[in-house]
MARDREN-757243 format. One record per residue: x, z, y of N, C-alpha, C in turn; residue number from 1. Coordinates in nm, 3 decimals. Atoms other than C-alpha are relative to their C-alpha. Layout:
BEGIN
<rec n_x="X" n_z="Z" n_y="Y" ca_x="X" ca_z="Z" ca_y="Y" c_x="X" c_z="Z" c_y="Y" num="NUM"/>
...
This chain:
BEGIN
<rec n_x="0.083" n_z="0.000" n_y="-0.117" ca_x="0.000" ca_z="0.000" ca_y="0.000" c_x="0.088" c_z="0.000" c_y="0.124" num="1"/>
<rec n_x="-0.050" n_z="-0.006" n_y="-0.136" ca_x="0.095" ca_z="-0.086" ca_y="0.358" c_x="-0.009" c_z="0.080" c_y="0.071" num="2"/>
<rec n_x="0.057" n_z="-0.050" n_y="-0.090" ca_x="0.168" ca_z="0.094" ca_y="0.622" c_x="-0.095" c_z="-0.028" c_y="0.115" num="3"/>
<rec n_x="0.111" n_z="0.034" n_y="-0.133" ca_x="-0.041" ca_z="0.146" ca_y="0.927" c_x="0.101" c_z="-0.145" c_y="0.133" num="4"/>
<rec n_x="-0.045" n_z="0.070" n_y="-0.042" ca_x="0.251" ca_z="0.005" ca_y="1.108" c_x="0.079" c_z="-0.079" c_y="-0.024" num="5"/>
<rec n_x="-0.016" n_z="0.148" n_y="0.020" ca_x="0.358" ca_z="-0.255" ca_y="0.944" c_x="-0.080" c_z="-0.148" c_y="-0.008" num="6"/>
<rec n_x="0.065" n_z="0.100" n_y="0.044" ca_x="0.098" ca_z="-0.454" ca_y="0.894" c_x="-0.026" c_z="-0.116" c_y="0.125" num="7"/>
<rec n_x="-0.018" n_z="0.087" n_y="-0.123" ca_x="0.153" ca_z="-0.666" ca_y="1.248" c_x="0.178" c_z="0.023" c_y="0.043" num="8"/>
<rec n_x="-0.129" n_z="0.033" n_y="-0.072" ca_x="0.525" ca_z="-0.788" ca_y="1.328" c_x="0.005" c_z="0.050" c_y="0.109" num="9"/>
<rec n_x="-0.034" n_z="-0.088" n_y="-0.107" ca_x="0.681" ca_z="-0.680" ca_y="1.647" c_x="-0.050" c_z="-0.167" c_y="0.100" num="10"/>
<rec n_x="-0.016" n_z="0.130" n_y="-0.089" ca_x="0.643" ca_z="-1.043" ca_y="1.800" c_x="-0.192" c_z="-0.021" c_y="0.034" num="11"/>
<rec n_x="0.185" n_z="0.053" n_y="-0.028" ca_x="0.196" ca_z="-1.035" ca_y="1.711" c_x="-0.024" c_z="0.152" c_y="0.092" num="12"/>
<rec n_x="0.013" n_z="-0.107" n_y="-0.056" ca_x="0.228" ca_z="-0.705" ca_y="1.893" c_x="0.016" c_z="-0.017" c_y="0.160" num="13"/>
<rec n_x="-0.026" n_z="0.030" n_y="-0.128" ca_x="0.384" ca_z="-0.824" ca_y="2.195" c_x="-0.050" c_z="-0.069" c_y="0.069" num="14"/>
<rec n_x="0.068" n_z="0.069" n_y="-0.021" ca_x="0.160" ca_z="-1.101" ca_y="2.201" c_x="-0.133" c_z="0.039" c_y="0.035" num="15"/>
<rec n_x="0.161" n_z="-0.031" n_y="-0.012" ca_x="-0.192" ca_z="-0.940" ca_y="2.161" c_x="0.012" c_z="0.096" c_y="0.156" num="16"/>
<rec n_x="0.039" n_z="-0.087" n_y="-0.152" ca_x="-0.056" ca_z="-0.680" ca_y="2.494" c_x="0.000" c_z="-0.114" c_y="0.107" num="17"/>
<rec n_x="-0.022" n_z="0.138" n_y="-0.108" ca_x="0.022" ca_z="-1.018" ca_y="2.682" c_x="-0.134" c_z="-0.009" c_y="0.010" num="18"/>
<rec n_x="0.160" n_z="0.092" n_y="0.020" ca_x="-0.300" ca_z="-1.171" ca_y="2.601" c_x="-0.090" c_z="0.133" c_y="0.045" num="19"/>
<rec n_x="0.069" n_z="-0.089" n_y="-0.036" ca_x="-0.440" ca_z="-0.790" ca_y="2.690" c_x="-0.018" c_z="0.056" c_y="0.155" num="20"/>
<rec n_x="-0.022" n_z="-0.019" n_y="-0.191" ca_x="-0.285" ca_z="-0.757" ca_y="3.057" c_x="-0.029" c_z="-0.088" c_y="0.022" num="21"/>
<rec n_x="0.027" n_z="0.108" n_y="-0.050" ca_x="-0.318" ca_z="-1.125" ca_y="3.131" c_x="-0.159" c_z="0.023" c_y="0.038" num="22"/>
<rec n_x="0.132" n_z="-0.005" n_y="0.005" ca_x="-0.675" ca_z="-1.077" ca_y="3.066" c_x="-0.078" c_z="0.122" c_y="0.141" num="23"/>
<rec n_x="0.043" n_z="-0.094" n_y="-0.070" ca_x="-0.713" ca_z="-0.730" ca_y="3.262" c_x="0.030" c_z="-0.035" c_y="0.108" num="24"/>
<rec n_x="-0.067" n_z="0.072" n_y="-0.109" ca_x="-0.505" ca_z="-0.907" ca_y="3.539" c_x="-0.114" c_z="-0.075" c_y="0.066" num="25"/>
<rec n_x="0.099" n_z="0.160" n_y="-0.067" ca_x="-0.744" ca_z="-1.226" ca_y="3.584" c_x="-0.156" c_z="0.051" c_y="-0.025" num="26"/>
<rec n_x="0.116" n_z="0.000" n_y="-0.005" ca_x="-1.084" ca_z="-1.117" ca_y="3.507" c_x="-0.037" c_z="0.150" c_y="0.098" num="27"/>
<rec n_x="0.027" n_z="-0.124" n_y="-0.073" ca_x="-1.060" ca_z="-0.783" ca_y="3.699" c_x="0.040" c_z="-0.049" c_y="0.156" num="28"/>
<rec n_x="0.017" n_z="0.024" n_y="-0.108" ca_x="-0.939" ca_z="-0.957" ca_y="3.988" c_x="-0.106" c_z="-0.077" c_y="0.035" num="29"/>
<rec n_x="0.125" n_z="0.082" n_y="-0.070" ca_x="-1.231" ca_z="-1.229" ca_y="3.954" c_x="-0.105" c_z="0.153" c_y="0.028" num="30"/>
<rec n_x="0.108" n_z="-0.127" n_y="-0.017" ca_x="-1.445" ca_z="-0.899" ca_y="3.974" c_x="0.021" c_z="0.014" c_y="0.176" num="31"/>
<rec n_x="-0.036" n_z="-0.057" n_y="-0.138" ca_x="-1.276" ca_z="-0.752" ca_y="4.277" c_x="-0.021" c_z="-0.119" c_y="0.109" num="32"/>
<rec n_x="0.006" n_z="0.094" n_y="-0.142" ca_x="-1.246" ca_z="-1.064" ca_y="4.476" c_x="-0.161" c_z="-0.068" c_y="0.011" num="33"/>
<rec n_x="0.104" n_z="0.012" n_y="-0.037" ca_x="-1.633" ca_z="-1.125" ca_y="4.448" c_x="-0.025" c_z="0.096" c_y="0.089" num="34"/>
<rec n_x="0.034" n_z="-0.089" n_y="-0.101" ca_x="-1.690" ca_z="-0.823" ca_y="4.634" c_x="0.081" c_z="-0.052" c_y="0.127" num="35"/>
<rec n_x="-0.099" n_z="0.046" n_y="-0.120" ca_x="-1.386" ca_z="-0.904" ca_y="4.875" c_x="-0.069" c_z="-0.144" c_y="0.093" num="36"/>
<rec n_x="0.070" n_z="0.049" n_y="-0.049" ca_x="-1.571" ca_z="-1.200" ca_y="4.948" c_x="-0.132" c_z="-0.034" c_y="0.033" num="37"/>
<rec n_x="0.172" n_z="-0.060" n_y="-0.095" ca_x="-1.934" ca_z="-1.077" ca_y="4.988" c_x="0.008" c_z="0.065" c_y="0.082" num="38"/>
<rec n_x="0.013" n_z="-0.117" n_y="-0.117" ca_x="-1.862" ca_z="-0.772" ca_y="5.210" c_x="0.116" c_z="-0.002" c_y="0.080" num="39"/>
<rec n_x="-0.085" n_z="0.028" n_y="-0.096" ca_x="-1.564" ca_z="-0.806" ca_y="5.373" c_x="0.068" c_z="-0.135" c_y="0.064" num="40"/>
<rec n_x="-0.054" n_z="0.116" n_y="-0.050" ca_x="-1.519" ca_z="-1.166" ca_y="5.437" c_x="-0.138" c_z="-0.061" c_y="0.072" num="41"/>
<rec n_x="0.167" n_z="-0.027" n_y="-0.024" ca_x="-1.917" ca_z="-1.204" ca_y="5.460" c_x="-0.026" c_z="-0.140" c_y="-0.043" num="42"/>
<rec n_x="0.034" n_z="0.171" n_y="0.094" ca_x="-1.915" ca_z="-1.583" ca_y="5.267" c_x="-0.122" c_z="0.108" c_y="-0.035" num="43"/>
<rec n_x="0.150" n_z="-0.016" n_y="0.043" ca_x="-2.245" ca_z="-1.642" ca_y="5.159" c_x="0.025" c_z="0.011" c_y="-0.140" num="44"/>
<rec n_x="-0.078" n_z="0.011" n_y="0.200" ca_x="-2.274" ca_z="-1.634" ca_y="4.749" c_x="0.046" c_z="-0.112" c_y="-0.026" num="45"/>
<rec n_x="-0.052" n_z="0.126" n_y="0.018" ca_x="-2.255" ca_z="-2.010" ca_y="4.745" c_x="0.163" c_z="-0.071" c_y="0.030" num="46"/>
<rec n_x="-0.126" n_z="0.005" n_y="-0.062" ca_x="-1.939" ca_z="-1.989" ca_y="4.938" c_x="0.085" c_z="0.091" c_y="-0.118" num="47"/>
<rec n_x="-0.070" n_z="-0.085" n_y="0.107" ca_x="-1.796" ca_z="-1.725" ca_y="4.688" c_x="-0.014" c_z="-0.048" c_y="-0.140" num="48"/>
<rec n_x="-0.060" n_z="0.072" n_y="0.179" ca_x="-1.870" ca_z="-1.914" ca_y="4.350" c_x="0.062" c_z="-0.100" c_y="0.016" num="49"/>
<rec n_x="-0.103" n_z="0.110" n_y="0.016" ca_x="-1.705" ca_z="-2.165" ca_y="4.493" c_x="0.141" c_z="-0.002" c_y="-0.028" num="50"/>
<rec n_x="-0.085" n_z="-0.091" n_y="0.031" ca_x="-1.435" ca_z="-1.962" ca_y="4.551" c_x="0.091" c_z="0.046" c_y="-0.105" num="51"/>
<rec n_x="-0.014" n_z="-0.079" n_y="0.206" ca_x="-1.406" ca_z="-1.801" ca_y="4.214" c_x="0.001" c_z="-0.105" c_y="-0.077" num="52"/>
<rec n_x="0.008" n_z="0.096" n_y="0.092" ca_x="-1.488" ca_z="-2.116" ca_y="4.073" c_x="0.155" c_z="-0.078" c_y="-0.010" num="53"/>
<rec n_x="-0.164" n_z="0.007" n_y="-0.028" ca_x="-1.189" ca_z="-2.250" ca_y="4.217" c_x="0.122" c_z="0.048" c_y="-0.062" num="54"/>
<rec n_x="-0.119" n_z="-0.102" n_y="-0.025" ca_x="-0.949" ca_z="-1.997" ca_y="4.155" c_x="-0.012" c_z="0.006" c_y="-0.202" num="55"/>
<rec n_x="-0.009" n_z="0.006" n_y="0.128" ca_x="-1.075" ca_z="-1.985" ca_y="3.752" c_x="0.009" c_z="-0.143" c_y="-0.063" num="56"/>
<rec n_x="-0.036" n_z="0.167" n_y="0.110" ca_x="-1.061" ca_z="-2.408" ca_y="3.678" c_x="0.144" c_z="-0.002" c_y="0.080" num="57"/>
<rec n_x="-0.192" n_z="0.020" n_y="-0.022" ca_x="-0.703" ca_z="-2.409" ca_y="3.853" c_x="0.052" c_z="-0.013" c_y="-0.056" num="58"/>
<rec n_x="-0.094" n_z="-0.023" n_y="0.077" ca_x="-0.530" ca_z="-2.276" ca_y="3.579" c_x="-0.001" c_z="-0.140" c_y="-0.078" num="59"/>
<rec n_x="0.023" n_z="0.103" n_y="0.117" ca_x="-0.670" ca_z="-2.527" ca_y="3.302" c_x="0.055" c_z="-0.111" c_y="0.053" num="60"/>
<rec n_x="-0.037" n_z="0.143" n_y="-0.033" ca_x="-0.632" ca_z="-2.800" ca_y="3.525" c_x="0.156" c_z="-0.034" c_y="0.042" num="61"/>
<rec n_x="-0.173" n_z="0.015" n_y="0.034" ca_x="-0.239" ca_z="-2.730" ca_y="3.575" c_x="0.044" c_z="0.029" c_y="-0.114" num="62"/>
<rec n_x="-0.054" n_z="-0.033" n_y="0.131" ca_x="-0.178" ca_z="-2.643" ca_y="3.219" c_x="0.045" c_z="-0.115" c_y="-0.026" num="63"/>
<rec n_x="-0.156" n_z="0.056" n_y="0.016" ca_x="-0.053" ca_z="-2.984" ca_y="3.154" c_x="0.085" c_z="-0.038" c_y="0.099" num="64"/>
<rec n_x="-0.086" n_z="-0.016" n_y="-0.114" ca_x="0.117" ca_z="-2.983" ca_y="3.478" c_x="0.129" c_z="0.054" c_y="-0.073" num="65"/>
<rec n_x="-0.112" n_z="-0.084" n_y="0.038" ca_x="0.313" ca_z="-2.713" ca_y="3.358" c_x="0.038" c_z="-0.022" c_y="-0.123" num="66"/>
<rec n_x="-0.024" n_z="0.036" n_y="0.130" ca_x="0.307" ca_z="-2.841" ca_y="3.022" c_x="0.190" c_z="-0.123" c_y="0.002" num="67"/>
<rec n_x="-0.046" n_z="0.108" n_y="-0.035" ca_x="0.496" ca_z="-3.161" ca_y="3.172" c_x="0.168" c_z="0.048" c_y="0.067" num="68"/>
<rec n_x="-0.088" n_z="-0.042" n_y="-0.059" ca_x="0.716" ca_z="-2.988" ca_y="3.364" c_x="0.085" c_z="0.076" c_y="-0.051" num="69"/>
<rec n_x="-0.127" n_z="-0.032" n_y="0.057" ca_x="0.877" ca_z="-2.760" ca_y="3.153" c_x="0.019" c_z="-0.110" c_y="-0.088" num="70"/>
<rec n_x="-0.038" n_z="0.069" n_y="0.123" ca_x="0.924" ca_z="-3.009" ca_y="2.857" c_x="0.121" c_z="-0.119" c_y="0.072" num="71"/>
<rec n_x="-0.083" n_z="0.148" n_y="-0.036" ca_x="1.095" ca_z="-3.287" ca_y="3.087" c_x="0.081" c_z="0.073" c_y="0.089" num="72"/>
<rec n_x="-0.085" n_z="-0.105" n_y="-0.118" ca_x="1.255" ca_z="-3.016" ca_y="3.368" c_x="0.063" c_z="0.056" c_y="-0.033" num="73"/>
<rec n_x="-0.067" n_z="-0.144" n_y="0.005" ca_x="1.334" ca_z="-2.695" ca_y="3.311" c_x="0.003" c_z="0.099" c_y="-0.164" num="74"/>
<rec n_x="0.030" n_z="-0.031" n_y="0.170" ca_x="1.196" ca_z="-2.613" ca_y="2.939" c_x="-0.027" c_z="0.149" c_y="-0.008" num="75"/>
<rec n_x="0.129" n_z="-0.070" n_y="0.058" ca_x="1.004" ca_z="-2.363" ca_y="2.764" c_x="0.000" c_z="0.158" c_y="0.074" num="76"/>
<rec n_x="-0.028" n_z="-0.121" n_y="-0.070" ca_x="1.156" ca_z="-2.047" ca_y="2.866" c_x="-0.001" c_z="0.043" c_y="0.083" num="77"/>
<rec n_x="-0.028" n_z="-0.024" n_y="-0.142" ca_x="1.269" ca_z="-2.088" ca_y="3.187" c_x="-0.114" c_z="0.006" c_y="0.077" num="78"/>
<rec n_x="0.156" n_z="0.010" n_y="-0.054" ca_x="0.915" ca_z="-2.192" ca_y="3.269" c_x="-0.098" c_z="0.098" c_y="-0.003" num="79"/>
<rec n_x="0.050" n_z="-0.127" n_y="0.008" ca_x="0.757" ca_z="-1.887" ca_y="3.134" c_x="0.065" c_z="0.091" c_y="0.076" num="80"/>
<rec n_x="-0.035" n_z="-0.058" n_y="-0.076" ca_x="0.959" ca_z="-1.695" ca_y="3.316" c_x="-0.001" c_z="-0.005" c_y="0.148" num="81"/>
<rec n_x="-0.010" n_z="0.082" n_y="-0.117" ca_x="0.950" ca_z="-1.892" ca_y="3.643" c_x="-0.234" c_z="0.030" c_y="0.045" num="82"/>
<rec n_x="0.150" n_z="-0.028" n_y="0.014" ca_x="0.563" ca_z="-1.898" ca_y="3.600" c_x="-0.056" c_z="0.153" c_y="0.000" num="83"/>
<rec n_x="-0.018" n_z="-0.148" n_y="-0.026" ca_x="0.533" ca_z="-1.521" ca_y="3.540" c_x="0.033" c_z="0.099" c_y="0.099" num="84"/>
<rec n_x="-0.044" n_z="-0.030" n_y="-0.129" ca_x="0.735" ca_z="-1.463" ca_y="3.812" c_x="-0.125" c_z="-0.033" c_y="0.121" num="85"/>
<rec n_x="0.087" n_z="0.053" n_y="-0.079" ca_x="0.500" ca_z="-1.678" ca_y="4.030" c_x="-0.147" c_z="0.086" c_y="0.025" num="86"/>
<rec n_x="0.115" n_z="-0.112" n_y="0.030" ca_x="0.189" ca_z="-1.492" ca_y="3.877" c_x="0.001" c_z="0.135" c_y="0.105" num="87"/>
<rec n_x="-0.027" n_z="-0.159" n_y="-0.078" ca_x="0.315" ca_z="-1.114" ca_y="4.005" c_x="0.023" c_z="-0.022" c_y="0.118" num="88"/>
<rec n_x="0.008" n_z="-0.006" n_y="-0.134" ca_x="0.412" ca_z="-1.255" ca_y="4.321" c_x="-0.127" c_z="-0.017" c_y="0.089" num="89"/>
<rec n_x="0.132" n_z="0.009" n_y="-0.055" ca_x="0.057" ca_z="-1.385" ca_y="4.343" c_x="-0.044" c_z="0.064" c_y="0.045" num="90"/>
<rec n_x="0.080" n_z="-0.143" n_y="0.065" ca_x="-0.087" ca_z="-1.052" ca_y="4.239" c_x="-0.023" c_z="0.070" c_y="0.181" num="91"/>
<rec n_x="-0.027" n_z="-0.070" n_y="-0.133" ca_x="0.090" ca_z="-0.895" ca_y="4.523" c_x="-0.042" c_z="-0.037" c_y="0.112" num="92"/>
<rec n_x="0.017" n_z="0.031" n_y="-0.115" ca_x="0.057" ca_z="-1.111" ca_y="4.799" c_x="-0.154" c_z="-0.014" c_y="-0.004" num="93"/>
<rec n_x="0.162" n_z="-0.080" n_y="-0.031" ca_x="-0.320" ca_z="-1.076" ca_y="4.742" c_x="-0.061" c_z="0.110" c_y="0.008" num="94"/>
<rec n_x="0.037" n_z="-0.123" n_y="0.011" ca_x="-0.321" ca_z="-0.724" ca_y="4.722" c_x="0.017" c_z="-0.014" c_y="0.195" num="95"/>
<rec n_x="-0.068" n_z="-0.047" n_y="-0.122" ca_x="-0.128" ca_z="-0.738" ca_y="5.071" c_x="-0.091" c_z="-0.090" c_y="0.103" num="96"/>
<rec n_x="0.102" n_z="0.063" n_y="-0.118" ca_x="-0.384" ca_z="-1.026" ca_y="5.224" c_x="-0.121" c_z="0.061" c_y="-0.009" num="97"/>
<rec n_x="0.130" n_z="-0.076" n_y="-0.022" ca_x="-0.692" ca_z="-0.854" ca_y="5.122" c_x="-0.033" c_z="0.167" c_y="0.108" num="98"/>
<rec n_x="-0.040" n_z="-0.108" n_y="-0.077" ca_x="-0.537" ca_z="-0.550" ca_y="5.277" c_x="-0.032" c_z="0.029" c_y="0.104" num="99"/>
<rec n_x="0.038" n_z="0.042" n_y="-0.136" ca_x="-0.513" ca_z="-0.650" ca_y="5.609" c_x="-0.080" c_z="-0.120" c_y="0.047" num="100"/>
<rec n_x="0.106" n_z="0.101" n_y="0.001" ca_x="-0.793" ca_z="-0.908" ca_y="5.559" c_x="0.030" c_z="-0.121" c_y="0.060" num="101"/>
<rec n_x="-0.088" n_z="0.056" n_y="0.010" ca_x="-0.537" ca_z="-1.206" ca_y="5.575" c_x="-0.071" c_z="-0.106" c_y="-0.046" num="102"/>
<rec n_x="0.072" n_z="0.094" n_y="0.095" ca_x="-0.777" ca_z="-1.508" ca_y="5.469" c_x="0.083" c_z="-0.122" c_y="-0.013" num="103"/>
<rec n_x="-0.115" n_z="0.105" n_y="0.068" ca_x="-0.501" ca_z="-1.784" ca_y="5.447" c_x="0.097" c_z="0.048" c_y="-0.054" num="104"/>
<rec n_x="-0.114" n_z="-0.018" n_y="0.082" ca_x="-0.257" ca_z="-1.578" ca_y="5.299" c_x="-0.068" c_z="0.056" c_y="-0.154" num="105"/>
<rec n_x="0.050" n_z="-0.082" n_y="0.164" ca_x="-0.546" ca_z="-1.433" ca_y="4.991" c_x="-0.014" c_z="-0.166" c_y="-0.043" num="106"/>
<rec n_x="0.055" n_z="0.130" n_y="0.077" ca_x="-0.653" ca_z="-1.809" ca_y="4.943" c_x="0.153" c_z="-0.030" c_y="-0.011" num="107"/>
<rec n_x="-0.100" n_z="0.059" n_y="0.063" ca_x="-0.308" ca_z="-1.907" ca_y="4.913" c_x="0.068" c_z="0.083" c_y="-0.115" num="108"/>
<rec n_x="-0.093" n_z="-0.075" n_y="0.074" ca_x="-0.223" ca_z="-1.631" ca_y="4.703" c_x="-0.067" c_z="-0.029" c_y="-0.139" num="109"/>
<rec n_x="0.117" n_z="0.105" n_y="0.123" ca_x="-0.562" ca_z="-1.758" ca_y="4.447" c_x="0.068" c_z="-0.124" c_y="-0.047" num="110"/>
<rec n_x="-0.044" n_z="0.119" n_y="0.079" ca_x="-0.394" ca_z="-2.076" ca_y="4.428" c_x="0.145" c_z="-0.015" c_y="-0.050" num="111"/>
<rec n_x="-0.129" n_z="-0.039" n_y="0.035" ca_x="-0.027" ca_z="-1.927" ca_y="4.370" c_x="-0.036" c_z="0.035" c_y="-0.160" num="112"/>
<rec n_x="0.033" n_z="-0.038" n_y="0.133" ca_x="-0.227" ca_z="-1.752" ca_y="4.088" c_x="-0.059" c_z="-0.062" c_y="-0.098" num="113"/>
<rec n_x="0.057" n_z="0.123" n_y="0.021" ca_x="-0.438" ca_z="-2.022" ca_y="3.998" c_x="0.171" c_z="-0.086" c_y="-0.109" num="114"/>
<rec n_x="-0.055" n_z="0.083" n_y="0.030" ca_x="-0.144" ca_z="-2.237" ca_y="3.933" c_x="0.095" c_z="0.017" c_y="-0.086" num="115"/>
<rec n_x="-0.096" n_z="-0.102" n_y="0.118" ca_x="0.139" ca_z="-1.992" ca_y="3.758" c_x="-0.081" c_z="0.053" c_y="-0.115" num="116"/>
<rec n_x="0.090" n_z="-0.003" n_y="0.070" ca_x="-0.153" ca_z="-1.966" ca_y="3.542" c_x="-0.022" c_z="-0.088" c_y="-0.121" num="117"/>
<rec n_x="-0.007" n_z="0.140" n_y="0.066" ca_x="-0.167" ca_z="-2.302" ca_y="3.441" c_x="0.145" c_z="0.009" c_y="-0.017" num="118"/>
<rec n_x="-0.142" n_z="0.032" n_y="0.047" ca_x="0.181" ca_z="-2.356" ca_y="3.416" c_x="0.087" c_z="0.114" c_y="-0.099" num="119"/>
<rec n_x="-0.046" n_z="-0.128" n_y="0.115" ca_x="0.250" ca_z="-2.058" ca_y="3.181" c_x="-0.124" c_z="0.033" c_y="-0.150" num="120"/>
<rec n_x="0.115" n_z="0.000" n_y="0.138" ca_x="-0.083" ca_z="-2.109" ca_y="2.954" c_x="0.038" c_z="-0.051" c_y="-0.090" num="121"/>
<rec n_x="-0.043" n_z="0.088" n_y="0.118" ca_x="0.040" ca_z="-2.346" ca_y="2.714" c_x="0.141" c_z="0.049" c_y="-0.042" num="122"/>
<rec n_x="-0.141" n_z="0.003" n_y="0.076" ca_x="0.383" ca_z="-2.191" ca_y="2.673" c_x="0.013" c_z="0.159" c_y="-0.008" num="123"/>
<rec n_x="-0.043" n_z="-0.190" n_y="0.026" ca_x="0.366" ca_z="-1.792" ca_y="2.687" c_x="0.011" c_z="0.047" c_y="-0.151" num="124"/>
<rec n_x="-0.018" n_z="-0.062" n_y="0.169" ca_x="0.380" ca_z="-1.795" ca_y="2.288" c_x="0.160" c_z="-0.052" c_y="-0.040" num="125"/>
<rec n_x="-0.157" n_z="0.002" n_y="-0.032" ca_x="0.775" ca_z="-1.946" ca_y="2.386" c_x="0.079" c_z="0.135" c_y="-0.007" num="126"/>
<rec n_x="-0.105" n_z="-0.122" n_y="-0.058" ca_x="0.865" ca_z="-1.629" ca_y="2.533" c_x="0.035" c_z="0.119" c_y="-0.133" num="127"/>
<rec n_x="-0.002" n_z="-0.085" n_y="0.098" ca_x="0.866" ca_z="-1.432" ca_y="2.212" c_x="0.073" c_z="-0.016" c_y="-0.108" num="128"/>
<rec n_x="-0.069" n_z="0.065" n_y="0.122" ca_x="1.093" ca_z="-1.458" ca_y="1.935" c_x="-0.039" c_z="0.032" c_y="-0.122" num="129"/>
């Protein structure tokens, strides 16, 4: 009989917390930034699913962007890392425009996140050995 902890490698471990923050990351900010843009920006709702809508087909639609780009550029790794990077800087600089209620620096920070999104979807199962 197996143990409790063996029965998942160290690599499906590292993977399922990825796939667990990524997740808490992007759907907790689509949460937050609906409010951010009902009450403190005062968009109408139509204006805010656009918004959101935006900010969630981004990714998909640069995935083979980034697909393209590492494979012929920079390659698999570097790209996850580069992308990742991009992500957290997102994170931040929307923490810091919503802050001081910054509306070209949160929408640019959506499409920072948006896009390091896409360009790290198709390859974050690279980063793991």
């Amino acid at each position: 009989m197996q143990d409790a902890n063996t029965r998942f490698p160290f690599t499906a471990r590292i993977l399922i917390l990825r796939q667990f923050l990524w997740g808490a990351a992007f759907y907790g900010t689509y949460v937050l930034l609906t409010k951010f843009f009902l009450v403190e920006l005062n968009y109408s709702e139509a204006d805010t699913i656009m918004m959101l809508g935006a900010f969630g087909a981004v990714g998909p639609v640069f995935s083979a962007v980034g697909g393209f780009v590492a494979d012929r550029y920079i390659g698999s790794f570097r790209a996850v890392y580069i992308g990742y990077s991009a992500y957290t800087i997102g994170f931040f600089m929307l923490g810091l425009g919503a802050a001081q209620v910054n509306i070209p620096l949160s929408i640019f920070s959506i499409a920072l996140i948006g896009y390091a999104r896409g360009a790290v979807s198709n390859l974050s199962d690279c980063s793991v050995w």
